[in-house]
C-alpha positions in Angstrom: 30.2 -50.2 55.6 26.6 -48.8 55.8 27.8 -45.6 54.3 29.7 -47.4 51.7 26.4 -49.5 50.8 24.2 -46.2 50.6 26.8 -44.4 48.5 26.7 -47.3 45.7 22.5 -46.9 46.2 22.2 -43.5 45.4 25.0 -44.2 42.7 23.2 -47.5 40.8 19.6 -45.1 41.7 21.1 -42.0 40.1 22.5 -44.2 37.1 19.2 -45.9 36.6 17.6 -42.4 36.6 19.1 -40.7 34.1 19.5 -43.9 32.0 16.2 -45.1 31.2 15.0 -42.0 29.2 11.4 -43.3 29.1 11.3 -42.5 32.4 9.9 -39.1 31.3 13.2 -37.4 33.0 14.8 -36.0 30.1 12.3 -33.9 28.0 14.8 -31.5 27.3 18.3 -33.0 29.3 19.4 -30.8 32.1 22.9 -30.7 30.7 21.7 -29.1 27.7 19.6 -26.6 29.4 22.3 -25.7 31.6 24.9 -25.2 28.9 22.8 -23.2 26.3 21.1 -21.3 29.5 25.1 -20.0 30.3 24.9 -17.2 27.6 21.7 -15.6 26.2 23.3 -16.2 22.5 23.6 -19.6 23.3 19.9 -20.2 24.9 18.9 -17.9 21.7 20.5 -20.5 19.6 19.2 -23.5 21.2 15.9 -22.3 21.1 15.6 -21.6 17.4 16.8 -24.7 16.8 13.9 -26.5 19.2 11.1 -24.0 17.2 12.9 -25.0 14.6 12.8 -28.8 15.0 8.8 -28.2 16.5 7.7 -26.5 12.8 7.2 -30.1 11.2 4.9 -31.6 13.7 1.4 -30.2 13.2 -1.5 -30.9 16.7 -4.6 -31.1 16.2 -6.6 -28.0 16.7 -9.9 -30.0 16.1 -11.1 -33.1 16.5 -11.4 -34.1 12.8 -7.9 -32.9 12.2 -6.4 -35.9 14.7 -5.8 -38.6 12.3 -3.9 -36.7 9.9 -2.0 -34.9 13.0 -1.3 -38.4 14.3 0.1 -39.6 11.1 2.2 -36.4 10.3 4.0 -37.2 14.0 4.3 -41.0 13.0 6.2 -39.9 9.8 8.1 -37.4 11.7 9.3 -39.8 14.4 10.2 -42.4 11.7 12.1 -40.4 9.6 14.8 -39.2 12.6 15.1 -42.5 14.4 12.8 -45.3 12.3 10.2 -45.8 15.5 6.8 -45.8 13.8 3.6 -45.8 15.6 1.6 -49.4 15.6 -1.6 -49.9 14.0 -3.0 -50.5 17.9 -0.9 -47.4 19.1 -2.3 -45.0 16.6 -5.9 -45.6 16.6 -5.7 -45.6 20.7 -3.7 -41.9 20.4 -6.4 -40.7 17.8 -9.1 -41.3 19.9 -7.7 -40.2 23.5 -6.6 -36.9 21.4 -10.2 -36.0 19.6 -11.8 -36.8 23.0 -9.6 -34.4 25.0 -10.0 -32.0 22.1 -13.5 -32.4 22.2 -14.4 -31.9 25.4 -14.2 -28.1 27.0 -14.4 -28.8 30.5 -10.7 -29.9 30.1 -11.3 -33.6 30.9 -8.9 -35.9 28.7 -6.4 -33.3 29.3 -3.1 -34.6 31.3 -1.8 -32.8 34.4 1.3 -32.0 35.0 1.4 -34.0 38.9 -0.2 -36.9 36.8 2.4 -37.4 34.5 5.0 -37.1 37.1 3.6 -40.2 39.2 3.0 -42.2 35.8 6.1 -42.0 34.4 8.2 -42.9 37.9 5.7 -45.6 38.2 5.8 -47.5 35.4 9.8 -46.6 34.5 9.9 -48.9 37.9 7.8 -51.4 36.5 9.5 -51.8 33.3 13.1 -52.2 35.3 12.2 -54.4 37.4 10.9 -56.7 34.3 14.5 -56.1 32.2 15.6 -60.0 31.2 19.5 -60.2 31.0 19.6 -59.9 27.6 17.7 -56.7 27.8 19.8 -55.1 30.2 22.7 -56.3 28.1 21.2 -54.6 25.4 20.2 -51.8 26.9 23.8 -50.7 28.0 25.3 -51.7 24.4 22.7 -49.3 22.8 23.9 -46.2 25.5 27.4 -47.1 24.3 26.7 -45.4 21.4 26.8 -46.0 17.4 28.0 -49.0 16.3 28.8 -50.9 12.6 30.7 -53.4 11.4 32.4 -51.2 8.9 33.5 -48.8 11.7 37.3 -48.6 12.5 38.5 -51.2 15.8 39.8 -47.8 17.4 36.7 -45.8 16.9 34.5 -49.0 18.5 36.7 -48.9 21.6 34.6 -46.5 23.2 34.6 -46.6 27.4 31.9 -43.7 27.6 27.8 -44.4 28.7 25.8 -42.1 27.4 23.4 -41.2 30.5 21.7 -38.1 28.5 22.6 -36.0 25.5 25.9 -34.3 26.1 26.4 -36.5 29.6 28.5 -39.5 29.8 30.4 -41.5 32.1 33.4 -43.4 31.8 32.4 -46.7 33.0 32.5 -50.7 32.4 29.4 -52.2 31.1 29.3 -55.2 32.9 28.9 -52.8 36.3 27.3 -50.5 34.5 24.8 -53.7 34.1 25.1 -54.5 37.8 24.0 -50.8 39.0 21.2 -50.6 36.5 20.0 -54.2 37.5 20.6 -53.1 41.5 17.3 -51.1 40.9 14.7 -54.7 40.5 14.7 -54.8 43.6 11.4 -53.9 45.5 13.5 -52.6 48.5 15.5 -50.5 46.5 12.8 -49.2 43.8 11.2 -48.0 47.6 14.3 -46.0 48.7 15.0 -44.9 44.6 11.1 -43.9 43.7 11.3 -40.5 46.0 14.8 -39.5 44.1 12.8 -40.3 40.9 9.8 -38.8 41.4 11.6 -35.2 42.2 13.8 -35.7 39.3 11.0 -35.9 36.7 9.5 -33.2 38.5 12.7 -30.7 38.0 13.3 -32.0 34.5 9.7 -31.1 33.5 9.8 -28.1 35.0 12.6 -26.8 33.1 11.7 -29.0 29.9 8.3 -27.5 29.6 9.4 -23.7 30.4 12.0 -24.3 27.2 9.2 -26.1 25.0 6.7 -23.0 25.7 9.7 -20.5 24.9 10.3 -21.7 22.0 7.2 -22.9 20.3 4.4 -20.9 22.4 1.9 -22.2 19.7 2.6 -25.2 20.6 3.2 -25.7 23.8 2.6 -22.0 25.2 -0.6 -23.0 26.8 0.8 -25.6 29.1 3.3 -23.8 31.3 2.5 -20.7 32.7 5.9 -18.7 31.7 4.9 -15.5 34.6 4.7 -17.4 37.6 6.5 -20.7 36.0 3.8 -23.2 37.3 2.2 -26.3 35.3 -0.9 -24.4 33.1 -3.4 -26.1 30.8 -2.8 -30.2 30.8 -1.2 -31.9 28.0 -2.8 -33.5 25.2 -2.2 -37.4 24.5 -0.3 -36.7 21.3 1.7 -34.1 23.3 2.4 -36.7 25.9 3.7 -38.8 23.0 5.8 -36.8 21.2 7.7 -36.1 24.7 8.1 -39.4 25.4 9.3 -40.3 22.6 11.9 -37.5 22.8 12.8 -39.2 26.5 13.2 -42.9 25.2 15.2 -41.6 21.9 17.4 -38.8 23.2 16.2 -36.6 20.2 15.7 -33.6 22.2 13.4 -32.5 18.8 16.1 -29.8 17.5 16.8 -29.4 14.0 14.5 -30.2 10.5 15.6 -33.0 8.7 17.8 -31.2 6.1 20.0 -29.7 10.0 20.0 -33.4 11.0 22.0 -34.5 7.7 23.8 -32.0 8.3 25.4 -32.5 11.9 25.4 -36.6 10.9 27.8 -35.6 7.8 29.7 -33.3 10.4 29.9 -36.0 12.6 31.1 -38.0 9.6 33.8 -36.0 8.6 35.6 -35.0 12.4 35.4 -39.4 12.5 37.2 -39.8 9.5 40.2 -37.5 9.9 40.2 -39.2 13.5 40.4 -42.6 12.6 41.3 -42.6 8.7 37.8 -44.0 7.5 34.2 -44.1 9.4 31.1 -45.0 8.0 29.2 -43.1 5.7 25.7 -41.5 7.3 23.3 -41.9 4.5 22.7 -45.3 5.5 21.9 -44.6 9.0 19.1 -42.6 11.2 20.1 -40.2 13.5 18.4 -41.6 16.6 17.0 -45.0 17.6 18.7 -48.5 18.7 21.7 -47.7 17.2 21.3 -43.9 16.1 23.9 -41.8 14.4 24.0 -38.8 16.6 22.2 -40.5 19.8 21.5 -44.3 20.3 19.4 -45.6 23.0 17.7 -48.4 23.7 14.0 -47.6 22.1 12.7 -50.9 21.2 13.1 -51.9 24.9 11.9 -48.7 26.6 9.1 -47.4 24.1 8.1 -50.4 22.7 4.5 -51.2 21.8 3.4 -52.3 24.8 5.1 -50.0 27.0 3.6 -47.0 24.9 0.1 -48.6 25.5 0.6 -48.7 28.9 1.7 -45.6 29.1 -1.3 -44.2 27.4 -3.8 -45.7 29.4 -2.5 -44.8 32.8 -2.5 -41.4 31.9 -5.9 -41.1 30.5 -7.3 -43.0 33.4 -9.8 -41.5 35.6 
């Protein structure tokens, strides 16, 4: 019976891991790592499309370049899955930016152990506050696209989404059950050590990828020769990733690529299933996102990306 009890743990743990993408697990999801790693045309591929995705969002090299930096990534973000930076949000991550940016000694900067501790700390804080309505939520959003125009057949779907290109066949009320299983203080105890090295490996590879593929951008922060963390992130780099984690928008693809697979998408559903709806009226991540829903509003809300902010630029 003990072992039967531990094996449901580690199951609900590992289904709570790889579900709440805020977490900071899923910068670039191992699945797609390992698939487009198979075959150097593949990992090619993948990685244009990543440098390619990267072109439209524009750091600050300088403090006085921050606000228009911060607004460029506000209208990037907005225009793939609708999530727009607050008022409260913005001015917060334009000052912790020109401070780190203005200071040489580093300081403002975050490191790579840092964010690994933040993000399995407060992705255990934020489960254990999930009402019943929000974990209901949350599992409807993983379920995938939804609309009230879509064919019955095509809404009968029995897959989670637990990353990008990884799902599991499994009902949502005990999907609900192994997700809520994680509340508790005794098992958030047993569950934070499986996180913690989790995030760790998933950074790890995440950030080797990102400084592959945009070296201007992200070159600096992982050191590609001995593959250890480099130079910390900025806050606004720290956002964009987490935003990438809580959305499942793994950053690929310019808008005009995005249509694109969304009108592909589009057409392979409507030979299917006769009829599907159209994708000009919908955004391809976000609550309920064409190519990738998941449950933003609960995971990077507001206050959760304040939070977030602060812990990391915490002395």
């Amino acid at each position: 019976k003990s072992m039967k009890n531990h094996s449901k743990l580690v199951k609900g743990v590992l289904f709570a891991v790889v579900t709440l993408s805020l977490l900071g697990m899923l910068l670039v999801p191992s699945f797609q790592q390992q698939t487009t790693a198979n075959n150097e045309n593949g990992r090619a591929e993948y990685l244009a499309r990543l440098n390619k995705g990267l072109r439209a969002v524009e750091f600050a090299r300088s403090s006085k370049d921050v606000e228009l930096a911060v607004a460029n990534m506000d209208e990037y973000i907005t225009e793939r899955s609708g999530l727009r930076l607050s008022p409260i949000v913005s001015d917060k991550l334009s000052l912790l930016e020109q401070s780190a940016l203005s200071n040489n000694k580093g300081l403002g900067l975050i490191s790579f152990d840092k964010l690994v501790d933040t993000i399995a700390n407060l992705g255990l804080e934020r489960v254990s506050e999930l009402s019943d309505v929000e974990l209901d939520q949350v599992i409807t959003s993983t379920q995938g696209f939804k609309s009230s125009d879509m064919p019955e057949k095509a809404r009968l779907n029995p897959l989670i989404a637990l990353r990008p290109g990884n799902y599991v066949q499994m009902d949502k009320r005990e999907a609900i059950e192994e997700l809520k299983a994680l509340q508790s203080s005794k098992t958030q105890l047993i569950a934070k050590g499986y996180i913690q090295d989790f995030i760790a490996q998933e950074l790890r590879t995440s950030l080797v990828n990102l400084a592959t593929a945009s070296p201007e951008k992200f070159g600096q922060n992982w050191d590609l020769i001995n593959n250890r963390p480099a130079k910390g992130l900025t806050p606004s780099q720290v956002y964009l990733l987490s935003y990438s984690l809580a959305s499942g928008d793994l950053l690929t693809d310019d808008k005009a690529e995005l249509d694109k697979r969304m009108d592909g998408v589009y057409r392979l559903q409507a030979r299917a299933y006769g009829s599907y709806p159209n994708p000009r009226a919908y955004l391809a991540y976000g609550d309920n996102g064409y190519l990738y829903a998941a449950p933003v509003s609960i995971f990077f809300n507001e206050k959760v990306q304040i939070d977030l902010l602060d812990r990391l630029t915490s002395k």
